[in-house]
DRENVO-872452 format. One record per residue: x, y, z of N, C-alpha, C, CB in turn; residue in three letters. Coordinates in steps of 0.02 Angstrom, whole numbers, always signed. Glycine has a CB too. Layout:
SITE    n_xx    n_yy    n_zz   ca_xx   ca_yy   ca_zz    c_xx    c_yy    c_zz   cb_xx   cb_yy   cb_zz  res
SITE       X       Y       Z       X       Y       Z       X       Y       Z       X       Y       Z  ALA
...
end
This chain:
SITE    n_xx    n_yy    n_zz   ca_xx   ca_yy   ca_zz    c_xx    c_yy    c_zz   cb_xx   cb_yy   cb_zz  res
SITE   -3032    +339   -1198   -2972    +379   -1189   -2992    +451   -1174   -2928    +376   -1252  UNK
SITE   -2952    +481   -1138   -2962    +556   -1112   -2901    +591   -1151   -2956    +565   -1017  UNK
SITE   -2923    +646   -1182   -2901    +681   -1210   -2909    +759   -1174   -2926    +666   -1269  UNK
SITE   -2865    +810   -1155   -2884    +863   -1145   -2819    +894   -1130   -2935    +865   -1101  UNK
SITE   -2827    +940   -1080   -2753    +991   -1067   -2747    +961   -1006   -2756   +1088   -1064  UNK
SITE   -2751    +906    -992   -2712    +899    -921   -2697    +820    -942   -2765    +916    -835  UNK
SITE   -2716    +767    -985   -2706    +696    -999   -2684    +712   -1067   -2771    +642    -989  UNK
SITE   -2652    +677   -1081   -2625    +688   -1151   -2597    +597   -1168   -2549    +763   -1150  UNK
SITE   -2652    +562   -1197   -2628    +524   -1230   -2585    +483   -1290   -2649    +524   -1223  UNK
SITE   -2566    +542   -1309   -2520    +530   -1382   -2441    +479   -1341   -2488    +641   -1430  UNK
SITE   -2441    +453   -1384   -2362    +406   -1379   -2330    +449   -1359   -2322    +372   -1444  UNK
SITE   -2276    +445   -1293   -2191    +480   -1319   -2155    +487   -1358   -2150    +469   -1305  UNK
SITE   -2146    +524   -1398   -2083    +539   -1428   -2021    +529   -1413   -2080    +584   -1435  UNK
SITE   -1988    +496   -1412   -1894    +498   -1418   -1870    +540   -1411   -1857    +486   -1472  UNK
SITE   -1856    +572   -1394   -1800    +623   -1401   -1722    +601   -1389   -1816    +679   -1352  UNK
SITE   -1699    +646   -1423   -1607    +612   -1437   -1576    +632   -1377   -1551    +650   -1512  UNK
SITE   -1525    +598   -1347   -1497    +613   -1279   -1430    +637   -1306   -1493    +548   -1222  UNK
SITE   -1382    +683   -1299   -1323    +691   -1300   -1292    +624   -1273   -1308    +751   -1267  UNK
SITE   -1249    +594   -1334   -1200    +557   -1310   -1162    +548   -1259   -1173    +560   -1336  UNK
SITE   -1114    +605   -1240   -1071    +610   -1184   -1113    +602   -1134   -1032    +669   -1179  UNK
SITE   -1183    +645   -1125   -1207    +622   -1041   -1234    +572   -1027   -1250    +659   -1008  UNK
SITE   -1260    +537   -1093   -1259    +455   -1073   -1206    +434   -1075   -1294    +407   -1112  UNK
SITE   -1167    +421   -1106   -1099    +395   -1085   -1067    +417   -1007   -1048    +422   -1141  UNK
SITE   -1068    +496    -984   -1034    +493    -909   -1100    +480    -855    -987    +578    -889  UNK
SITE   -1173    +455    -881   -1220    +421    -823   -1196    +377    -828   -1291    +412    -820  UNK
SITE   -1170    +323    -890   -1157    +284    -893   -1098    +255    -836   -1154    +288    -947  UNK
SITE   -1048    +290    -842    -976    +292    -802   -1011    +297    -733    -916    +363    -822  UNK
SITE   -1033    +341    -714   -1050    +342    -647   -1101    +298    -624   -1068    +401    -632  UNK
SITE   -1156    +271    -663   -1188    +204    -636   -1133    +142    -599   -1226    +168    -706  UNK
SITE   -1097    +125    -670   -1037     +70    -649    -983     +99    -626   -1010     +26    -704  UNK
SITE    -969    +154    -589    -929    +181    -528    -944    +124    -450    -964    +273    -515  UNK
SITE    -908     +87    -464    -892     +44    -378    -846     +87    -325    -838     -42    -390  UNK
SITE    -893     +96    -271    -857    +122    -199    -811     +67    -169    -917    +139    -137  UNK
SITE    -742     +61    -146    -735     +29    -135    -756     +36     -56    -688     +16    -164  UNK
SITE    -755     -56     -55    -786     -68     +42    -735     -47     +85    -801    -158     +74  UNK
SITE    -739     -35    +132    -690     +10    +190    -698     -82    +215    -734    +105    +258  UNK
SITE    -769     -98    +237    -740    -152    +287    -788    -214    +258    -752    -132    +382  UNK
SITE    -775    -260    +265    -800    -341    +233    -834    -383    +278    -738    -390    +212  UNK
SITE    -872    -417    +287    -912    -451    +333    -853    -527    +328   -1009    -458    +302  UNK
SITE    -867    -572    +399    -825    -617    +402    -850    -673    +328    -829    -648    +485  UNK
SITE    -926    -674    +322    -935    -726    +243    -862    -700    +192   -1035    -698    +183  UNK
SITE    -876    -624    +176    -843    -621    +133    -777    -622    +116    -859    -594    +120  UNK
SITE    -738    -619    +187    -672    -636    +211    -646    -713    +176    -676    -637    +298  UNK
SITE    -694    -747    +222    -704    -830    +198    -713    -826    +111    -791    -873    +240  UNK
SITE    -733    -821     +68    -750    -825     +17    -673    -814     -13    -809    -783      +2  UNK
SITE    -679    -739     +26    -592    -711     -22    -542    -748      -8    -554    -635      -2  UNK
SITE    -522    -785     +34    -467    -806     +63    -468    -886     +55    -464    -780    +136  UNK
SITE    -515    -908     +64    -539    -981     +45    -527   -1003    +133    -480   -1033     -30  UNK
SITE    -551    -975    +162    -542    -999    +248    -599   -1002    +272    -504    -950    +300  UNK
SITE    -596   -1043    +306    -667   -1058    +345    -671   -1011    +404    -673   -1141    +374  UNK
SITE    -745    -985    +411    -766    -936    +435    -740    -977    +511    -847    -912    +413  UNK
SITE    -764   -1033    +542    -736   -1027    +607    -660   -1048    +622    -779   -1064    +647  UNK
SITE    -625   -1042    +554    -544   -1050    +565    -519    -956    +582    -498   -1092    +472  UNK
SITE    -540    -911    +562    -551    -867    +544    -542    -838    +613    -604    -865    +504  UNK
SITE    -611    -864    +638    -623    -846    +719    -564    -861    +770    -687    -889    +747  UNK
SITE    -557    -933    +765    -471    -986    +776    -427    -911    +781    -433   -1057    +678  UNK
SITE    -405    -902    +719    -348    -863    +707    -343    -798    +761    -351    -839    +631  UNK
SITE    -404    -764    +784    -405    -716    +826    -368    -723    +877    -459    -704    +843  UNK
SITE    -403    -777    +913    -383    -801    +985    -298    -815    +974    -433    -881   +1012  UNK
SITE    -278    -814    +917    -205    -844    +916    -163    -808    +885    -198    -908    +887  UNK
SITE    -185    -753    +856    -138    -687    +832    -150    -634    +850    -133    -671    +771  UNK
SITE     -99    -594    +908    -150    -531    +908    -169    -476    +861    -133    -496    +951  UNK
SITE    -110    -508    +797    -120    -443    +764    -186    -431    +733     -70    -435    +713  UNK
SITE    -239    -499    +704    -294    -509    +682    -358    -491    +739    -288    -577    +659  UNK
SITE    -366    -423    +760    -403    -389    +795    -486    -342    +766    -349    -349    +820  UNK
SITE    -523    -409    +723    -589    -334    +679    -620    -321    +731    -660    -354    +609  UNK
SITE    -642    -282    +709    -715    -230    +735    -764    -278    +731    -741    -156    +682  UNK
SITE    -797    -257    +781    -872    -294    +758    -946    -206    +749    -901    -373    +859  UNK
SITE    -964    -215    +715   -1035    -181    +697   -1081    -180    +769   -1078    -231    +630  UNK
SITE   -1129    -137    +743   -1190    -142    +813   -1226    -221    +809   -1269     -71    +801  UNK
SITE   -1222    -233    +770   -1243    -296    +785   -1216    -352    +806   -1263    -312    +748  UNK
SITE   -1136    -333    +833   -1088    -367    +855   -1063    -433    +814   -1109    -381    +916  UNK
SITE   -1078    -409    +714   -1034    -446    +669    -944    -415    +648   -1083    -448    +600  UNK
SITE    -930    -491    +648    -859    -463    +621    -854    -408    +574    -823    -516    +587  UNK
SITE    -829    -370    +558    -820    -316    +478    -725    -330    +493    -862    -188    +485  UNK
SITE    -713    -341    +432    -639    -341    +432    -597    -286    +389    -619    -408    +408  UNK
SITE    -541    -262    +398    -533    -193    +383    -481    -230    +294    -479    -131    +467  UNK
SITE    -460    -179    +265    -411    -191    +223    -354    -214    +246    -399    -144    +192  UNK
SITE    -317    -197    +304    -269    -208    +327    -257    -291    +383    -262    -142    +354  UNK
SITE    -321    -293    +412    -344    -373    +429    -343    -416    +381    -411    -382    +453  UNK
SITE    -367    -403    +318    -381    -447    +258    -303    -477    +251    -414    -401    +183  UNK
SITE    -253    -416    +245    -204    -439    +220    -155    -485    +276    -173    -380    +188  UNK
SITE    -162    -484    +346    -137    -520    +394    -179    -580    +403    -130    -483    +451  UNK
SITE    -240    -587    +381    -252    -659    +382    -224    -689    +295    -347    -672    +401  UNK
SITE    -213    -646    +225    -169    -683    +201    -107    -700    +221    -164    -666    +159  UNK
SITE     -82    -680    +279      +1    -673    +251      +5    -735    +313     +61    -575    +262  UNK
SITE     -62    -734    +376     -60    -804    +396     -77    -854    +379     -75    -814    +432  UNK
SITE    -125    -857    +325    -130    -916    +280     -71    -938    +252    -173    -905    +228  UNK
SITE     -29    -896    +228     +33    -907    +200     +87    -940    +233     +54    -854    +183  UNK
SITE     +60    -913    +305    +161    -955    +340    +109   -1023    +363    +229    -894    +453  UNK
SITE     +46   -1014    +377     +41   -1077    +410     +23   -1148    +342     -30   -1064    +474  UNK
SITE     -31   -1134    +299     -29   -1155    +249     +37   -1169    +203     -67   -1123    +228  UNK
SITE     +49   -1122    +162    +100   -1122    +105    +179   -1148    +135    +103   -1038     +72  UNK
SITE    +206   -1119    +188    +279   -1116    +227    +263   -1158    +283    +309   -1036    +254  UNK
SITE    +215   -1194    +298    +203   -1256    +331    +228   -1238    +405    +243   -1320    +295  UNK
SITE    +222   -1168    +447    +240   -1153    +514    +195   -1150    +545    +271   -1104    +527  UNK
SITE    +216   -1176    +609    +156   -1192    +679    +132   -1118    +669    +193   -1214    +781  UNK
SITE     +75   -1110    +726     +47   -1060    +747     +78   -1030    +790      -4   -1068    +763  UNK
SITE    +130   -1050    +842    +206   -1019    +868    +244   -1002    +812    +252   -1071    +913  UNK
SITE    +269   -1032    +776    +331    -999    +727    +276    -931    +696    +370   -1070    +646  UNK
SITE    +212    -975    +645    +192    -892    +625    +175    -829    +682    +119    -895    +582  UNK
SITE    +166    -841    +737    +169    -786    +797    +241    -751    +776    +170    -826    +888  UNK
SITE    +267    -796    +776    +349    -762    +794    +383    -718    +742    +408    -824    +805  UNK
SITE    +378    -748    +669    +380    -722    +613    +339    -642    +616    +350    -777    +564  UNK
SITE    +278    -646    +605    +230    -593    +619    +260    -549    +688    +152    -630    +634  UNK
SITE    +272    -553    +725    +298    -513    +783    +362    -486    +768    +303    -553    +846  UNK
SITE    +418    -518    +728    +473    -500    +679    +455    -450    +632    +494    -557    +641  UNK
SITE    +416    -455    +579    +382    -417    +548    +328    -337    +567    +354    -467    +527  UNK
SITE    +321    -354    +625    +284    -300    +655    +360    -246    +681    +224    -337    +728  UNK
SITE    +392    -282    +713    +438    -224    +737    +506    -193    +681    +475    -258    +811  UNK
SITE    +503    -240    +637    +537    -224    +578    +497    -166    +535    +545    -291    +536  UNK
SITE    +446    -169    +548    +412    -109    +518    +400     -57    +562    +349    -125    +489  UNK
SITE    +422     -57    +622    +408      +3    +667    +472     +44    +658    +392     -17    +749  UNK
SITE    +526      +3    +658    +606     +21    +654    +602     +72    +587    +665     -60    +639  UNK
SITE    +649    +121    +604    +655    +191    +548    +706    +152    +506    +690    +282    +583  UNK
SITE    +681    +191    +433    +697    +169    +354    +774    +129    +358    +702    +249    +295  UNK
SITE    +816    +184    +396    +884    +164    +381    +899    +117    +430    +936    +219    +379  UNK
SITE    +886     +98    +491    +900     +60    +519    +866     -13    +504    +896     +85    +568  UNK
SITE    +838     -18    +446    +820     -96    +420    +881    -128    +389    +758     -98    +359  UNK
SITE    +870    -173    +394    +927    -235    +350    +894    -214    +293    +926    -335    +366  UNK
SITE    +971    -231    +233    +934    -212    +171    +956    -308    +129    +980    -116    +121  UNK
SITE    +905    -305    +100    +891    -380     +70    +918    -365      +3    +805    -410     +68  UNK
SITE    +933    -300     -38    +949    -297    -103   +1006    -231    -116    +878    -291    -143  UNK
SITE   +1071    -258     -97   +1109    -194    -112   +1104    -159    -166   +1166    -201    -111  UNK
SITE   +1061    -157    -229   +1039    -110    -250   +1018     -52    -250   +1024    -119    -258  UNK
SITE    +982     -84    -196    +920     -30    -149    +926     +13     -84    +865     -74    -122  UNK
SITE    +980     +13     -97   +1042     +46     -34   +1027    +117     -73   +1154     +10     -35  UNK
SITE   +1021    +176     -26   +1010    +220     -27   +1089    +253     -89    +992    +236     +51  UNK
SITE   +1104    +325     -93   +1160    +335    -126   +1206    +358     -75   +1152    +379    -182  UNK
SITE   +1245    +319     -40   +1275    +343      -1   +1351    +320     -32   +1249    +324     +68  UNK
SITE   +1400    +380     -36   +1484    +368     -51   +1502    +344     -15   +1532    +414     -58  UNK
SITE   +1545    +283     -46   +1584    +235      +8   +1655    +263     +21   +1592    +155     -20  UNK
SITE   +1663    +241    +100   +1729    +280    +159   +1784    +286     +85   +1774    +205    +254  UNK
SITE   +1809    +338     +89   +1860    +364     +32   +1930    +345     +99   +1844    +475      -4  UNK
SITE   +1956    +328     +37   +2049    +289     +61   +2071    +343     +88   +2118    +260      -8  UNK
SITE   +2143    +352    +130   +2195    +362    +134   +2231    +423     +92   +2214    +308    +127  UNK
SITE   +2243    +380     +36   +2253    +389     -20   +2252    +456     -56   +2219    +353     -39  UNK
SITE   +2166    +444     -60   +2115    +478    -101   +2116    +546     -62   +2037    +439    -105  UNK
SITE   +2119    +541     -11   +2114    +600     +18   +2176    +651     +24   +2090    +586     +78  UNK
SITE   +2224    +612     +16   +2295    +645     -11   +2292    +684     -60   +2343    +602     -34  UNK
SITE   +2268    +635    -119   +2256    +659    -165   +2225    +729    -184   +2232    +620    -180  UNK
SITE   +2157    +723    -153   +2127    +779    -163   +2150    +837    -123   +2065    +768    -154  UNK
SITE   +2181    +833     -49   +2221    +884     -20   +2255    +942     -85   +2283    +840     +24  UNK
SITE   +2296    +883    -118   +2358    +904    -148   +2340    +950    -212   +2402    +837    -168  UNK
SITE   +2261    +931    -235   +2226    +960    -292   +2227   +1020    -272   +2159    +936    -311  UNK
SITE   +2175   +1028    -203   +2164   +1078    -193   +2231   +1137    -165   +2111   +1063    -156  UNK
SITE   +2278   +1128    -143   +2332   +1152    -156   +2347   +1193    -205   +2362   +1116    -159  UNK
SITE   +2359   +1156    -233   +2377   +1160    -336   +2316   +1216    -352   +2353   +1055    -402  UNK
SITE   +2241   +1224    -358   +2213   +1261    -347   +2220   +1322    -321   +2191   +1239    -332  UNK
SITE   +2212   +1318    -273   +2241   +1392    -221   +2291   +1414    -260   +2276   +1380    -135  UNK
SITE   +2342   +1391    -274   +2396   +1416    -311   +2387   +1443    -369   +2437   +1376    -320  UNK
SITE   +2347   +1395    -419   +2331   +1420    -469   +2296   +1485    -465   +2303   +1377    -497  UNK
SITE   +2235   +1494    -430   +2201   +1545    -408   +2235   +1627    -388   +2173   +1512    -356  UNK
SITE   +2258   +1593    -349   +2328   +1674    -332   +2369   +1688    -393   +2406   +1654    -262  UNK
SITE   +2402   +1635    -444   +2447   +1662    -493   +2373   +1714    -548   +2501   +1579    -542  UNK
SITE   +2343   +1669    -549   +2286   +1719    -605   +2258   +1783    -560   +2200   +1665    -635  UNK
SITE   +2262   +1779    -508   +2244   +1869    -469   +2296   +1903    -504   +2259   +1886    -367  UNK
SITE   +2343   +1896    -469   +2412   +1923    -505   +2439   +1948    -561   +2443   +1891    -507  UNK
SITE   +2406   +1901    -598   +2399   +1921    -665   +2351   +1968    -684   +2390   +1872    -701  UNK
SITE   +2310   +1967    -660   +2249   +1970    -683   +2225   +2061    -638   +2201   +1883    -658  UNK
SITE   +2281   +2083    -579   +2283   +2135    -553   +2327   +2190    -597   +2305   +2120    -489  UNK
end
């Protein structure tokens, strides 16, 4: 063994780490980035679709358009992921040709281009707060308030001069 001022064989010592900054290395080790884009395996995996059904689906939806990498592999975006679920869904689950899900999906695309208020609403709940057309009536009514008002208003000047 070498002993001197430049080797120093004695054991390490321990020294105590502050809790918290092992704990926030800790946090930031198991910090996951999420992926921007997914390779076609992992598409297949997530979705339970076969990688060359996958491919299929391109040629037959336009909306299912990935990128490919320099190496000219699929990468599929977040927003692809979710149009090959939602075509798994009409063609699988809702049992529609690959024409009807075209057609559906092409429904869906321009329904979402169309501004807020001009959508059909599926839940009159969810109808914005808009007052419904006031009667005839009602509007008599309130004429006649405001009348009565004004009037009232001028007798208390009057008084009140």
């Amino acid at each position: 063994m070498i002993q001197g001022e430049f080797f120093d064989t004695t054991p390490p010592v321990a020294t105590p780490v502050d809790e918290s900054v092992e704990r926030h290395r800790r946090s930031l080790q198991e910090y996951v980035i999420p992926k921007l884009y997914r390779s076609i395996s992992e598409v297949s995996a997530m979705t339970g679709i076969e990688q060359y059904v996958l491919r299929y689906w391109e040629t037959e939806f336009d909306e299912l358009k990935p990128l490919k990498n320099r190496a000219g592999n699929r990468i599929y975006s977040e927003k692809e992921i979710k149009v090959v679920a939602r075509i798994k869904e009409l063609l699988r689950d809702q049992h529609y040709t690959i024409e009807g899900a075209r057609n559906v999906l092409k429904q869906e695309r321009e329904l979402e281009r169309q501004p807020v208020e001009a959508r059909p609403v599926k839940d009159k709940n969810q109808l914005a707060i808009i007052p419904p057309p006031v009667s005839k009536e009602v509007v008599a009514i309130v004429d006649e308030l405001k009348t009565i008002r004004a009037k009232l208003v001028e007798a208390r000047n009057l008084l009140g001069a």
